[in-house]
C-alpha positions in Angstrom: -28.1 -22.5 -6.4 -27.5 -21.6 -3.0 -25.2 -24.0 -1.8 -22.9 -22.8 -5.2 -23.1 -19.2 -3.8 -21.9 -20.6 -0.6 -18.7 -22.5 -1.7 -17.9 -19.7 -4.2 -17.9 -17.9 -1.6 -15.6 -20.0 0.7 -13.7 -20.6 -2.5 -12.9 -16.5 -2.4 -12.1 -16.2 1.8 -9.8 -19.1 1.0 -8.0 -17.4 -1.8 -7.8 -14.1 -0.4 -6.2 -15.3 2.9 -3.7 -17.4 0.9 -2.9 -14.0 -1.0 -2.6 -12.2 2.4 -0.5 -14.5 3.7 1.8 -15.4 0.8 2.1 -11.5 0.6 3.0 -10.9 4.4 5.4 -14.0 4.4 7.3 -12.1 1.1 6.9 -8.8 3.0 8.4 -10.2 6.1 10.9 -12.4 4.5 12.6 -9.4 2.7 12.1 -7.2 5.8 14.5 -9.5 7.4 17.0 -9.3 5.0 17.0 -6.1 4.5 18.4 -5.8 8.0 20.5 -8.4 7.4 22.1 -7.0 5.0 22.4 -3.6 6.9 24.3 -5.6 9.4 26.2 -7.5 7.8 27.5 -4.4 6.0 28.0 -2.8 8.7 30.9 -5.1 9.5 32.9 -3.9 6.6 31.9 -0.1 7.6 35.5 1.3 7.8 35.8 0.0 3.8 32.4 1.9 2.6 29.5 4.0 3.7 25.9 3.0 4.9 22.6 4.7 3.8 21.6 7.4 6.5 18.8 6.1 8.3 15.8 8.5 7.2 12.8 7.2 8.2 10.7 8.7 10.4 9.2 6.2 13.3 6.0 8.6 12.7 5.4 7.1 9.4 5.4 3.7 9.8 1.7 3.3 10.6 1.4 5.1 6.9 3.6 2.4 5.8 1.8 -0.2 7.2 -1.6 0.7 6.0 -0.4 2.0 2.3 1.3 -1.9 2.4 -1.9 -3.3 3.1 -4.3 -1.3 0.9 -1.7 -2.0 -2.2 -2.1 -6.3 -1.4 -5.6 -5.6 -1.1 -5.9 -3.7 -4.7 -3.3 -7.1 -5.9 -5.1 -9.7 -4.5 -8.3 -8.4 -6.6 -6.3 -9.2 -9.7 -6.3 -12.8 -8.7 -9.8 -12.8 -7.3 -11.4 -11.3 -10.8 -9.2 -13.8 -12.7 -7.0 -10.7 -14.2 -3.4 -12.7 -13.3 -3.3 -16.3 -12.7 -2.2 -17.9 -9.2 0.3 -19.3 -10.6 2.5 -16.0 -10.9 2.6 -16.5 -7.1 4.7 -19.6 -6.9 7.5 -18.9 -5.1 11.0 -20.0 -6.1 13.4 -22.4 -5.0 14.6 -21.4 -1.4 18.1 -22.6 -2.6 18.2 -20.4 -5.4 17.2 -17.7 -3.3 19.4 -18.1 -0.4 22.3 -18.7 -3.0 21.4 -15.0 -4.6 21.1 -13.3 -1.1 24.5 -14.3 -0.5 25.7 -12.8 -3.7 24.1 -9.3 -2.9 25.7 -9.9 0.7 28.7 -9.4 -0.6 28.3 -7.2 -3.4 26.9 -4.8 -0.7 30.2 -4.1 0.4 31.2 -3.5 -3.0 28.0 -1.0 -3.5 29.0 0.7 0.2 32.9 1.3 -1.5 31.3 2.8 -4.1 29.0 5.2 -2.3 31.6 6.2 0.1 33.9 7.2 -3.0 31.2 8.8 -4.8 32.5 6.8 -7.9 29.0 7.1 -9.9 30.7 6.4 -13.5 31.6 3.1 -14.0 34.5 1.6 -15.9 32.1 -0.5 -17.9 31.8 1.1 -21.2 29.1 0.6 -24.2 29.8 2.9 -27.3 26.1 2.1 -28.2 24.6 3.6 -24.8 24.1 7.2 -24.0 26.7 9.2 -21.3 23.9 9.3 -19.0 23.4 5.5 -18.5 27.0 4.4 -17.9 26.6 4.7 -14.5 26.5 3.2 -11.2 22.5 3.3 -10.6 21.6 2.7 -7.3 25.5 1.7 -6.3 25.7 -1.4 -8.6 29.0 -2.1 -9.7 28.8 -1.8 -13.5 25.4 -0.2 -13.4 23.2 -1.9 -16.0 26.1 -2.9 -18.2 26.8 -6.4 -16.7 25.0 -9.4 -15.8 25.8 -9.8 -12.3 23.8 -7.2 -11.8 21.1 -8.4 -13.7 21.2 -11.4 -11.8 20.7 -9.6 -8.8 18.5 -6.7 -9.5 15.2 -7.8 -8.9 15.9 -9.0 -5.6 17.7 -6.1 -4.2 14.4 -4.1 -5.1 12.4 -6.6 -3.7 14.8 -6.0 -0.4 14.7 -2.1 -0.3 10.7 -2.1 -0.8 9.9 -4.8 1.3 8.5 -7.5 -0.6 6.2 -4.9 -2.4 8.0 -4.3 -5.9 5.9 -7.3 -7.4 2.9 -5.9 -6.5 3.6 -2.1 -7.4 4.3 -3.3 -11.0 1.5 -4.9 -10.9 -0.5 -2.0 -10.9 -0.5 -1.7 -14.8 -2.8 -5.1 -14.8 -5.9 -3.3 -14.0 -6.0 -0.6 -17.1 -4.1 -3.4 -20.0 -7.3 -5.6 -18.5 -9.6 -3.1 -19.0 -8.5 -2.4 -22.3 -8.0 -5.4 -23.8 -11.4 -6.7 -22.6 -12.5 -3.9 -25.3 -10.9 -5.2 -28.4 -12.1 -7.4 -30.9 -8.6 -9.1 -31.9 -5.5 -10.2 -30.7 -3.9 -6.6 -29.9 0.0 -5.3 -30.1 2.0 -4.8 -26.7 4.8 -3.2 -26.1 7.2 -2.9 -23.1 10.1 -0.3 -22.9 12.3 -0.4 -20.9 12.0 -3.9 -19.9 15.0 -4.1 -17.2 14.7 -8.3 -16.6 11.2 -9.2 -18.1 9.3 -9.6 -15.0 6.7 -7.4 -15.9 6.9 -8.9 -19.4 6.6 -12.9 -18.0 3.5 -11.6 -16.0 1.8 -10.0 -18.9 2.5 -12.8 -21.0 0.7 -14.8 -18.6 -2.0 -13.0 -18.0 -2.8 -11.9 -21.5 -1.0 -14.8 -23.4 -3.5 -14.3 -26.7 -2.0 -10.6 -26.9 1.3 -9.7 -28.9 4.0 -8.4 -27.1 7.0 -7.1 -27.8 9.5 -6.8 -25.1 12.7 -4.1 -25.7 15.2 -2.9 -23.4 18.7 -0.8 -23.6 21.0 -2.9 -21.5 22.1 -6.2 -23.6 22.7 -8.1 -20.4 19.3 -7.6 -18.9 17.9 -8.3 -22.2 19.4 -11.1 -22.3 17.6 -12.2 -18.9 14.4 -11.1 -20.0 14.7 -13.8 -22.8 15.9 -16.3 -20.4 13.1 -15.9 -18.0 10.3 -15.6 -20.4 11.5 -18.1 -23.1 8.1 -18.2 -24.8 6.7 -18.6 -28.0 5.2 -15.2 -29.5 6.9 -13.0 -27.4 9.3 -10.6 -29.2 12.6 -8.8 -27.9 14.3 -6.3 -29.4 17.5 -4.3 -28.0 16.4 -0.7 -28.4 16.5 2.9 -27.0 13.4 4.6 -25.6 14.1 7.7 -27.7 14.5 5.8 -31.0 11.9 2.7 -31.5 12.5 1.0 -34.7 9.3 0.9 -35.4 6.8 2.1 -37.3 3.8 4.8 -36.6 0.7 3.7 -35.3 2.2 -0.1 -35.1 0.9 -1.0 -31.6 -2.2 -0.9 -29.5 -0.7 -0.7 -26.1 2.6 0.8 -24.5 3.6 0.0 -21.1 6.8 0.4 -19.1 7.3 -0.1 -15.7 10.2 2.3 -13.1 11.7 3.5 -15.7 11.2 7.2 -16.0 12.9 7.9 -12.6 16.1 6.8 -14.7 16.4 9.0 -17.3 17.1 13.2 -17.9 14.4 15.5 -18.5 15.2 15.9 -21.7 15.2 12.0 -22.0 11.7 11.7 -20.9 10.1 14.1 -22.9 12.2 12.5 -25.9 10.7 9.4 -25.0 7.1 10.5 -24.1 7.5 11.8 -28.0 8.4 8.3 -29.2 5.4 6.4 -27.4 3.6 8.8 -29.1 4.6 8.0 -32.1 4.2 4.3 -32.0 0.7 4.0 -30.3 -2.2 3.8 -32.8 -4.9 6.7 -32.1 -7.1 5.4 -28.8 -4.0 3.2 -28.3 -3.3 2.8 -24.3 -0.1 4.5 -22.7 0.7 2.8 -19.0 3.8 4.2 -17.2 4.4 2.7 -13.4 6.9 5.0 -11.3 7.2 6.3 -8.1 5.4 9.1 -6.5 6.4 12.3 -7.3 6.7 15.2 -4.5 2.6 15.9 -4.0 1.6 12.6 -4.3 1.7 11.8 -0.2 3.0 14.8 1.5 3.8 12.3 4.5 6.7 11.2 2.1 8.0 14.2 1.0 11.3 14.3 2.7 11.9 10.4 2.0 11.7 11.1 -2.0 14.9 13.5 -0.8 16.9 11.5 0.6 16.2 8.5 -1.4 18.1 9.6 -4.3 21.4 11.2 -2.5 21.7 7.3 -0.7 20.8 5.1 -4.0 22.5 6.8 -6.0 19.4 8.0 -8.4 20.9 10.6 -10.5 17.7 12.2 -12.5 15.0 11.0 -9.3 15.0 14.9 -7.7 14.0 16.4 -11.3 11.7 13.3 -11.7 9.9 13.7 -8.6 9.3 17.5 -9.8 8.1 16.8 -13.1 4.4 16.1 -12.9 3.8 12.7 -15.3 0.3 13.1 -15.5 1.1 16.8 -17.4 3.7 15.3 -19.4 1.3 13.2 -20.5 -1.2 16.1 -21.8 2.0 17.6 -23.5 2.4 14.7 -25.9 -1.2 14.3 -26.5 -2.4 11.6 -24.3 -5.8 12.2 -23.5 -8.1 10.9 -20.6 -5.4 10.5 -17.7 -6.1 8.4 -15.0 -3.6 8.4 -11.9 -3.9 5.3 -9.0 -1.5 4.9 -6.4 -0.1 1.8 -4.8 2.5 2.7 -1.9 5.6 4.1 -3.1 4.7 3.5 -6.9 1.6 5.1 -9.0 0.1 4.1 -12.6 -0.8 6.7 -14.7 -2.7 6.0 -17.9 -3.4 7.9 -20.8 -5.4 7.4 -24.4 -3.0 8.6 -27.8 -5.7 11.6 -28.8 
């Protein structure tokens, strides 16, 4: 009995240092090219505009240990058997390095773009609202084409430093808890889906669930399928503010860096719809950013971060407490945990 404790033991330094390292190799890796895409921008200056460089040198021990406390709270996921190991597999390097070049040189384009303040694109959908035919974060075309879908999830990865997978990942601790209560196969829903990466991993880690994955932009829908390509997995092109679906219909509804997106008058539309949807003692999970309060150290970085990205609605956002918007649509029991830049706040349909 002992010598089981022992190796279980072993077995859990092993995996924990494998998940520290993996995580400081991603964290360094896209570190790196986030300067090298700075510089190599930076060559093309006199065509576009740079960000400002806002951060304060005072903050980066913050950074640091807010980095290392959020791979601490993931690598308990894999450690308690919440998310498999195998969501840690890295890709090919080749298809990575062949994408990097790609938002190389689309970074010029993105730089054009902000020094021309051209935030409408030329891309038009008749079936999308005003607000979203825009150039979010710079992107030429916004979320209305597919190179940018192509190239999304890595450019996050590059502004926050290898820590985007992780941050989502904070929803995996509530749906676990959850789920672990229910005596059947319960109905998940994901809104706002952007790519499906949150959708692959909850499929993965909760394969005996339902889910249902829907998402406004037909192009990143259309990569969501593509990545996830899995039986008993639905997707469904839909608006936030008008799910066609019935009341009651689903246990759990999640969406992940979405809110930050959308008008005021958006979110509280959509806040409205989950409602709707959700069964009574069904689980709401929304993973965002911070909002001004949250770390008063990073105050002055949620200002700036918006006027360089090109986040239209992320000021208002940042002022409109989540966790009271929450109580407004009668969620219940609200439950707020932070993981560096990104928090996931939870809340029970009363």
């Amino acid at each position: 009995m002992k010598g089981n404790k022992v190796i279980l033991a072993k077995r859990e330094l092993i995996l924990e240092q494998g998940h520290r390292t993996y995580s400081l190799l991603r964290s360094a890796t896209f570190s790196g090219e986030f300067h090298l895409l700075q510089a190599f921008t930076y060559l093309f200056k006199k065509f576009g505009e740079l960000p400002t460089a806002y951060q304060d040198a005072t903050l980066k021990p913050l950074l640091i240990n807010d980095i290392k406390s959020l791979y601490e709270m993931d690598a308990r996921l894999f450690r308690q058997g919440i998310c498999p190991w195998s969501l840690l597999v890295p890709e090919s390097p080749f298809q990575h390095a062949k994408r990097l070049a790609q938002i190389m040189i689309a970074g010029v384009g993105m730089s054009r773009l902000r020094k021309l303040r051209q935030t409408k694109t030329k891309e038009t959908a008749h079936d999308v609202p005003e607000y979203y035919q825009r150039h979010y974060h710079w992107q030429q075309g916004g979320y209305l084409t597919e190179s940018s879908a192509l190239l999304y999830d890595h450019q996050v990865e590059i502004l926050f430093k290898g820590t985007g997978a992780a941050m989502r990942r904070l929803l995996m601790g509530p749906l676990h808890a959850f789920l672990s209560q229910q005596n059947s196969s319960a109905k998940i829903l994901e809104v706002g889906a952007g790519t499906g990466l949150a959708a692959y991993e909850v499929h993965h880690s909760f394969p005996f669930h339902s889910l249902t994955v829907s998402e406004l932009s037909g192009p990143y829908l259309k990569q969501a399928r593509s990545r996830l390509n899995a039986a008993g997995v639905d997707f469904i092109r839909a608006d936030a503010t008008a799910l066609p679906f019935g009341v009651a219909e689903f246990d759990v509804l999640y969406t992940t860096f979405m809110f930050h997106e959308l008008p005021r008058q958006v979110r509280e539309a959509a806040l409205k719809e989950f409602a709707r949807v959700l069964r009574p003692g069904g689980l709401l999970i929304i993973v965002d950013s911070i909002q001004q309060g949250d770390v008063a150290e990073y105050s002055f970085v949620l200002e700036k971060f918006p006027q360089d990205y090109h986040e239209p609605f992320y000021k208002d956002y940042s002022l409109w407490p989540l966790d009271d918007a929450l109580k407004r649509h009668d969620f219940v029991d609200i439950s707020v945990t932070r993981g560096f830049f990104a928090k996931c706040v939870t809340g029970t349909k009363a």
